[in-house]
C-alpha positions as CSV (number, residue, x, y, z in Angstrom):
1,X,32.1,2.3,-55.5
2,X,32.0,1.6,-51.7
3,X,34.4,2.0,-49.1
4,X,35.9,-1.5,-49.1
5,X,35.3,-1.9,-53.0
6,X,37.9,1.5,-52.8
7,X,40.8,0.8,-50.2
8,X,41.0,-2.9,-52.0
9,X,41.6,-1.2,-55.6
10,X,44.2,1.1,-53.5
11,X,46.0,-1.7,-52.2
12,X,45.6,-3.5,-55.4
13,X,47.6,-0.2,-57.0
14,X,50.4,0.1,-54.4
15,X,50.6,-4.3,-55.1
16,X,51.3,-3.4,-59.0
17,X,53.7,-0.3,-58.0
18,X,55.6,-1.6,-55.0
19,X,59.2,-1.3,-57.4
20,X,57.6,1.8,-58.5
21,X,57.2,6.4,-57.3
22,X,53.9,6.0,-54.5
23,X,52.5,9.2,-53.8
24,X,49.7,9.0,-51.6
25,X,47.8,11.6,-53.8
26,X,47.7,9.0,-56.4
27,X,46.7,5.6,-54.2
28,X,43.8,7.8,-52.4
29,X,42.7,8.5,-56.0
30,X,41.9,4.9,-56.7
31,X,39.5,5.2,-53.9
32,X,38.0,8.1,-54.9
33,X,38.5,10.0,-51.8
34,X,41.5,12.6,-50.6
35,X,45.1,12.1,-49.7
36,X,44.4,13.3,-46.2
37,X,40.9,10.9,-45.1
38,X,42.2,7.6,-47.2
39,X,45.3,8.0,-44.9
40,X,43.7,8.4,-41.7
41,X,40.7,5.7,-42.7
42,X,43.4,3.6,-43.7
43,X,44.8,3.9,-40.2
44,X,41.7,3.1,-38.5
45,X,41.1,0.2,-40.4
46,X,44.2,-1.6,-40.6
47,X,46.4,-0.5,-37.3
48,X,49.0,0.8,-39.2
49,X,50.1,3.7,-41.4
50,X,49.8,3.7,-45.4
51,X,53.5,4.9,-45.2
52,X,54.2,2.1,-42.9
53,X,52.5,-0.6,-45.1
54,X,54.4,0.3,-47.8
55,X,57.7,0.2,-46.2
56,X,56.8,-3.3,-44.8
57,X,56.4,-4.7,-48.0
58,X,59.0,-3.2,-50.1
59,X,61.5,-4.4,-47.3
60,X,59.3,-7.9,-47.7
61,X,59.7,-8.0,-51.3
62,X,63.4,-6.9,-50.7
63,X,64.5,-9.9,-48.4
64,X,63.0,-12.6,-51.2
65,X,64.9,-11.2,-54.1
66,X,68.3,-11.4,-51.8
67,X,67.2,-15.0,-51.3
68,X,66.1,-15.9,-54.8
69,X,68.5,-14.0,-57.1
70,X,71.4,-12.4,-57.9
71,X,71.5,-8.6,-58.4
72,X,73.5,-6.6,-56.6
73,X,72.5,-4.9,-52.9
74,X,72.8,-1.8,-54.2
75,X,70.4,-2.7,-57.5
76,X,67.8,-3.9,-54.7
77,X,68.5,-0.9,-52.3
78,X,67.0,1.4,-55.7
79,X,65.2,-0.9,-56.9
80,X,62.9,-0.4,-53.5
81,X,63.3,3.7,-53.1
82,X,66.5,3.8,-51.3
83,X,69.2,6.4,-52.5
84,X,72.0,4.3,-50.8
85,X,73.4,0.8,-49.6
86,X,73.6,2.3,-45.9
87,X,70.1,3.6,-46.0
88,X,68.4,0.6,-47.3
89,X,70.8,-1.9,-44.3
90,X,69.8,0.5,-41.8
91,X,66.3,-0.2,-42.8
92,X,66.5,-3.7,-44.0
93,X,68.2,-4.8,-40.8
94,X,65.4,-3.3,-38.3
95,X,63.0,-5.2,-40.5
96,X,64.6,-8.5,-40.8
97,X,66.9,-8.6,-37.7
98,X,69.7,-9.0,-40.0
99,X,71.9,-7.2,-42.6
100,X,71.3,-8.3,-45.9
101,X,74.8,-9.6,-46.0
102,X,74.2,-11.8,-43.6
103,X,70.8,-12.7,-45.4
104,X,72.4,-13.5,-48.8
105,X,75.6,-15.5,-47.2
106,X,74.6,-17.3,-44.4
107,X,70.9,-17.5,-44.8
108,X,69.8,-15.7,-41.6
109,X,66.0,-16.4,-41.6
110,X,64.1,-13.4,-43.1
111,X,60.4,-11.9,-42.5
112,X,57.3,-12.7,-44.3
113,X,54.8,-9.4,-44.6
114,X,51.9,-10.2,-46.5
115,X,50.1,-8.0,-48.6
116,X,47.0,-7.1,-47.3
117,X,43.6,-8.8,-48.4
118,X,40.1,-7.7,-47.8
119,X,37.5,-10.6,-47.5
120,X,34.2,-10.8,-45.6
121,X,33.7,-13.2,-42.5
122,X,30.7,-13.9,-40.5
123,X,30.1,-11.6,-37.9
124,X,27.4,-10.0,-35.7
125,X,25.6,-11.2,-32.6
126,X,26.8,-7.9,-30.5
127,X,25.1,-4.6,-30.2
128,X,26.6,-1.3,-31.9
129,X,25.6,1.7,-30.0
130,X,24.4,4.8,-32.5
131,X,22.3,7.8,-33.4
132,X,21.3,10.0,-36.1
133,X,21.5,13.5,-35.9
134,X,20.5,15.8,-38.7
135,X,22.2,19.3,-38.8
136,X,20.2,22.0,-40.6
137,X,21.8,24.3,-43.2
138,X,23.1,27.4,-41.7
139,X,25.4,30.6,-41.7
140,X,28.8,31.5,-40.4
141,X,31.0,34.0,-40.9
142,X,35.3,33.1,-41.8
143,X,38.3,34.2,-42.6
144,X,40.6,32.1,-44.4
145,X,44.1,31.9,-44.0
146,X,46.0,29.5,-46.7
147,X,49.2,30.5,-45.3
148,X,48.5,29.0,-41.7
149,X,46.2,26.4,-43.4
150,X,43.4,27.8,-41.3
151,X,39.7,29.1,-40.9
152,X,38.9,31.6,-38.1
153,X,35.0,31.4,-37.6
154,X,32.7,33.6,-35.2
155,X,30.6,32.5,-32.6
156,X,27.6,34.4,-32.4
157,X,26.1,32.5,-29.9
158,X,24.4,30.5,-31.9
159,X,26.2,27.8,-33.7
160,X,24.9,24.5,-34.0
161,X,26.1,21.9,-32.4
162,X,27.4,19.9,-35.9
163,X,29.3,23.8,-36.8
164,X,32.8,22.3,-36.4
165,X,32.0,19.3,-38.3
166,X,30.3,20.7,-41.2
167,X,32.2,23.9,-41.6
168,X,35.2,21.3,-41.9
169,X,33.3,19.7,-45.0
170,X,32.3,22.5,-46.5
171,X,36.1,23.7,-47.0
172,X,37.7,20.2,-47.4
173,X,38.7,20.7,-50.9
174,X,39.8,24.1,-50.6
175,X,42.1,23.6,-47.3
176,X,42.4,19.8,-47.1
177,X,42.9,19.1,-43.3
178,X,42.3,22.5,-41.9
179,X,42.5,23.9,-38.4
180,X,39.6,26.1,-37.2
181,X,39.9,28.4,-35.2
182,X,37.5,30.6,-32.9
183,X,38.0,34.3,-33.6
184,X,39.4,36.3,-31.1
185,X,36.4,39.5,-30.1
186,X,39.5,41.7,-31.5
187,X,39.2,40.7,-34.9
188,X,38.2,42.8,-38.0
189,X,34.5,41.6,-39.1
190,X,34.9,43.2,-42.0
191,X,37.8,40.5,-43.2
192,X,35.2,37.7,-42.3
193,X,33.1,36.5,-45.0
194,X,29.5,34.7,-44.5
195,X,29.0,31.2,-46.1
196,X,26.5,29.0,-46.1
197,X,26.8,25.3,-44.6
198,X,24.6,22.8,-46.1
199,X,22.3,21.1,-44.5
200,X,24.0,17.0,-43.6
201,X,22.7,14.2,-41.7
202,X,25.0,12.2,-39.2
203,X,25.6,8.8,-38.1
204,X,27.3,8.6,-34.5
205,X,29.0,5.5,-33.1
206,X,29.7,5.3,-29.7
207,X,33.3,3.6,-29.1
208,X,33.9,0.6,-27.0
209,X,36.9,-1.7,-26.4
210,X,39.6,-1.9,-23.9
211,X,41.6,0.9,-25.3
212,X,41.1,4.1,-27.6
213,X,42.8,2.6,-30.4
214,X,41.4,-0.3,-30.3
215,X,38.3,1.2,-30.1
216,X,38.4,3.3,-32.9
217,X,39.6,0.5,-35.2
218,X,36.8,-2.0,-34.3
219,X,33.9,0.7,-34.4
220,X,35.2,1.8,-37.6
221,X,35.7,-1.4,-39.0
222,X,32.0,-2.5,-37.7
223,X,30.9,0.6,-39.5
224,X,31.9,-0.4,-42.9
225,X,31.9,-4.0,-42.9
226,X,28.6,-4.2,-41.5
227,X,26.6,-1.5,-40.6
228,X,26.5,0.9,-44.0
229,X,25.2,-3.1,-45.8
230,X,22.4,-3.4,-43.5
231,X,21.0,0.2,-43.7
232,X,19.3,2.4,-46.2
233,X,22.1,4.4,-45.8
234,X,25.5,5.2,-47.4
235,X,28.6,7.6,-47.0
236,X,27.6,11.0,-48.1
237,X,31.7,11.0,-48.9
238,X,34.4,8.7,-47.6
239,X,36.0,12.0,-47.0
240,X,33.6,13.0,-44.0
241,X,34.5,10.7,-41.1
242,X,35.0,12.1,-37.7
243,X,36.7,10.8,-34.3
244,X,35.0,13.0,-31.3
245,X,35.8,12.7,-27.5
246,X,32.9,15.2,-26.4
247,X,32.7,16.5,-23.0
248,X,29.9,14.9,-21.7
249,X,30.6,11.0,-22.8
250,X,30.5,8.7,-19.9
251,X,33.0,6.8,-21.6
252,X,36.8,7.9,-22.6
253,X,36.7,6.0,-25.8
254,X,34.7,8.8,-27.8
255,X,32.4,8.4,-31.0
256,X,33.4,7.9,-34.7
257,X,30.7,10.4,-36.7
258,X,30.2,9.8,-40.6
259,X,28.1,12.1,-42.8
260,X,25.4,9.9,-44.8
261,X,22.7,9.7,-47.1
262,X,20.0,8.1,-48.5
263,X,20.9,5.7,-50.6
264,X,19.9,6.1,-54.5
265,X,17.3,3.7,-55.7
C-alpha cells in the first residue's frame, strides 16, 4: 500500500467513526505507519492537524443534525465527544459563529466542512530540485533514557553526515519520537552501548515557495503525488520522512529528506 492509498483508508476510518472513540494509534494503523509520522505527514499534506480535522467535522456533522432533527443539545454534545452542554457551545459557537440555540431556533446560517477527498489532477511542467545520498552502515555508541524519552550518542569525530537521521530510524519503534542528544565528554562510556546503523539511501528535496509552510506542504505533496510514480523508487517506510534547515542552504525554506528503496519487481 502507498502513501496516498494509506492516509485515504485513514480518513475513510475516521469518516465511519466520526460518532465514535478516535485514537490516533488506531487511524495511523490503517496506514500502516506510526501514530507520531501519520500525524506530522498528515500535517504536511493537508495544512492542518489530524486533531483539528476531526474536530471540524464532528462540529460539521453536529450543526446538520440541529438543523435536520430533533434530539436534544445535550444528546448531540455526547453524541460528538463532549462531556457537557457548555463544552460542546463553547466549541460549537467558535465553529459556527453561533450557539446552537440560536442554530436550532432562528436558523442562524451554519458551516459546511467537508470531509476530505484524495483524487489525482494533472500537474507538472515545473522543476523539483533533488538528490540522492546513500549513507553507509555504521557504528555509534548510546545510552538510552526511556524516562526522558531520549538517546545520548557520542561523537567520535567521525559520524556520518546521515548519523542523526538514521540513528532516529533505527530506534523509532523503541522510542517513537525521540530526542538525541550529544553526550557531554563527562559521561560514563561504560553506560553507552555500540549499535549498528544500517546502511539507507536518501532522497532530498530542496523546498521552495513563499513561506516555510507553504513550502513544506507543496514539496511534500509533490513528493508523493508525483515524484515516488515517476521513479524506480519507493518509501523505505512512511515512517522515515525528515524536514532539515541545514546550515549551509542558500535558501531559509530547508529540504524535506525521505528514506527509499528500490522498488520490488
Amino acid at each position: 500500500m502507498n502513501w496516498i492509498e494509506g492516509i485515504s483508508k485513514a480518513i475513510e476510518y475516521i469518516e465511519a467513526n466520526l460518532t465514535s472513540e478516535l485514537k490516533i494509534e488506531d487511524i495511523a494503523a490503517k496506514a500502516y505507519v506510526s501514530s507520531y509520522y501519520f500525524q506530522k505527514s498528515f500535517a504536511l499534506l493537508c495544512g492542518f492537524t489530524v486533531g483539528e480535522y476531526i474536530r471540524s467535522r464532528r462540529l460539521a456533522s453536529a450543526g446538520n443534525d440541529l438543523l435536520s432533527g430533533n434530539e436534544k443539545v445535550i444528546d448531540i454534545a455526547l453524541k460528538y465527544g463532549y462531556e457537557s452542554t457548555d463544552s460542546f457551545t463553547k466549541a460549537f459557537t467558535r465553529f459556527h459563529n453561533a450557539t446552537p440555540t440560536a442554530v436550532r431556533k432562528s436558523g442562524h446560517p451554519i458551516k459546511l466542512y467537508a470531509p476530505l477527498k484524495l483524487e489525482l489532477f494533472l500537474k507538472g511542467g515545473y522543476v523539483m530540485d533533488y538528490r540522492i545520498g546513500k549513507q553507509e552502515a555504521f557504528k555509534v555508541k548510546v545510552k538510552i533514557d526511556k524516562r526522558e524519552n531520549a538517546i545520548y550518542y557520542i561523537d567520535d569525530g567521525n559520524l556520518p553526515d546521515f548519523m542523526w537521521f538514521a540513528l532516529r530510524m533505527k530506534f523509532e519503534k523503541e522510542i517513537p519520537a525521540c530526542s538525541l542528544f550529544k553526550a557531554d565528554s563527562n559521561e560514563n562510556e561504560q553506560e553507552f552501548s555500540t549499535v549498528e546503523i544500517p546502511e539507507v539511501m536518501w532522497a532530498i528535496f530542496k523546498c521552495s515557495g513563499n513561506s516555510r509552510d507553504e513550502a513544506r506542504k507543496k514539496t511534500f505533496a509533490r513528493i508523493v503525488e508525483e515524484w515516488l510514480p515517476q521513479t524506480n523508487y519507493e518509501l523505505r517506510s512512511p515512517n522515515y520522512i525528515m524536514v532539515n534547515y541545514p546550515d549551509n542552504l542558500d535558501e531559509e525554506f530547508g529540504e524535506i529528506m525521505i528514506a527509499i528503496k528500490e522498488k520490488s519487481k
